[in-house]
PLY file of the C-alpha trace (Angstrom):
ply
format ascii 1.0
element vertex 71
property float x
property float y
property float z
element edge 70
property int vertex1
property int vertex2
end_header
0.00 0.00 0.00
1.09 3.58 -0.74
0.62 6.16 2.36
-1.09 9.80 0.81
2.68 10.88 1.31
4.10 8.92 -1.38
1.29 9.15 -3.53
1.60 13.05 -3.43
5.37 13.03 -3.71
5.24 10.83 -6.87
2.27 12.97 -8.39
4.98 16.56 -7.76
7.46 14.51 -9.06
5.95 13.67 -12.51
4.72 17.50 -12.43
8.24 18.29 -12.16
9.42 16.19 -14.58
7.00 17.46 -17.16
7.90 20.71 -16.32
11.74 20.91 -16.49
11.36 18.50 -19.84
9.47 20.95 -21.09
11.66 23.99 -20.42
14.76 22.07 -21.68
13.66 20.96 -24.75
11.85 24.00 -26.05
8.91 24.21 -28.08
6.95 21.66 -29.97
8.31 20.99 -33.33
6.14 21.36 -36.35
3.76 19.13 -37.69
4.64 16.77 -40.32
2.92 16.89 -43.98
-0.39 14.63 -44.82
-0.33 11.41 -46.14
-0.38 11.33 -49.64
-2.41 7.81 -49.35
-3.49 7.77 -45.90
-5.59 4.15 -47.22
-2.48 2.43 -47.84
-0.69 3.80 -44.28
-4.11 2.42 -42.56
-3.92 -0.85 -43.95
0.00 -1.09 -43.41
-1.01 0.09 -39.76
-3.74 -3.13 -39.92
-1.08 -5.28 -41.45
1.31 -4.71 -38.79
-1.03 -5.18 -35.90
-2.52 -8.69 -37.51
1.34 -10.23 -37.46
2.08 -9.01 -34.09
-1.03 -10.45 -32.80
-0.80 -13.24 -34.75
2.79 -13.71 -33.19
1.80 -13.54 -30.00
-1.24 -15.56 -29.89
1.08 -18.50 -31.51
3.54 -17.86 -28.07
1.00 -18.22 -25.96
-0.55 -20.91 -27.72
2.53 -23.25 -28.81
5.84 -21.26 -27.28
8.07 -22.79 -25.17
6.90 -24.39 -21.95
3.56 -24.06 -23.23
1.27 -27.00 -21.08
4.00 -26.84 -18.74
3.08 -25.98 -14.72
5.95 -25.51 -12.48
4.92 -25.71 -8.79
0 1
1 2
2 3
3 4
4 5
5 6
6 7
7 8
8 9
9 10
10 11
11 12
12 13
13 14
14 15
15 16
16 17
17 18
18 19
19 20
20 21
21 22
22 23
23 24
24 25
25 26
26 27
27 28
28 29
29 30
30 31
31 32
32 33
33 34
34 35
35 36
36 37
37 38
38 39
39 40
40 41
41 42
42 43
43 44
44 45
45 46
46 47
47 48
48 49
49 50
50 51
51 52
52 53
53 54
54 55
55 56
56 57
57 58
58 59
59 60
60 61
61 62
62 63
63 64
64 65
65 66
66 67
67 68
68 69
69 70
């Protein structure tokens, strides 16, 4: 369990942290152009996500020391 202590020292720490980042690096940089074919970059975005899913469902399924419970 976390006392109200810790949990208000990590929430001014992360506000720090976001703070001095921000001074230090500056301002946001600029946006970058359109997509010329943003249908192609949403199915390569599709494409990507079915292997990776695909690639872990198989490691879960069949990886090693799959069926195997250590006690």
């Amino acid at each position: 369990m976390q006392t109200a202590l810790q949990m208000a020292l990590g929430a001014f720490g992360t506000i720090l942290f976001v703070l001095l980042a921000h001074k230090k690096i500056g301002s946001y940089p600029s946006p970058l152009p359109k997509s010329e074919n943003p249908t192609r970059e949403l199915f390569e975005a599709i494409t990507m996500w079915l292997i990776i899913s695909a690639s872990i469902t198989y490691i879960m399924l069949f990886g090693a020391g799959s069926g195997e419970y250590y006690i």
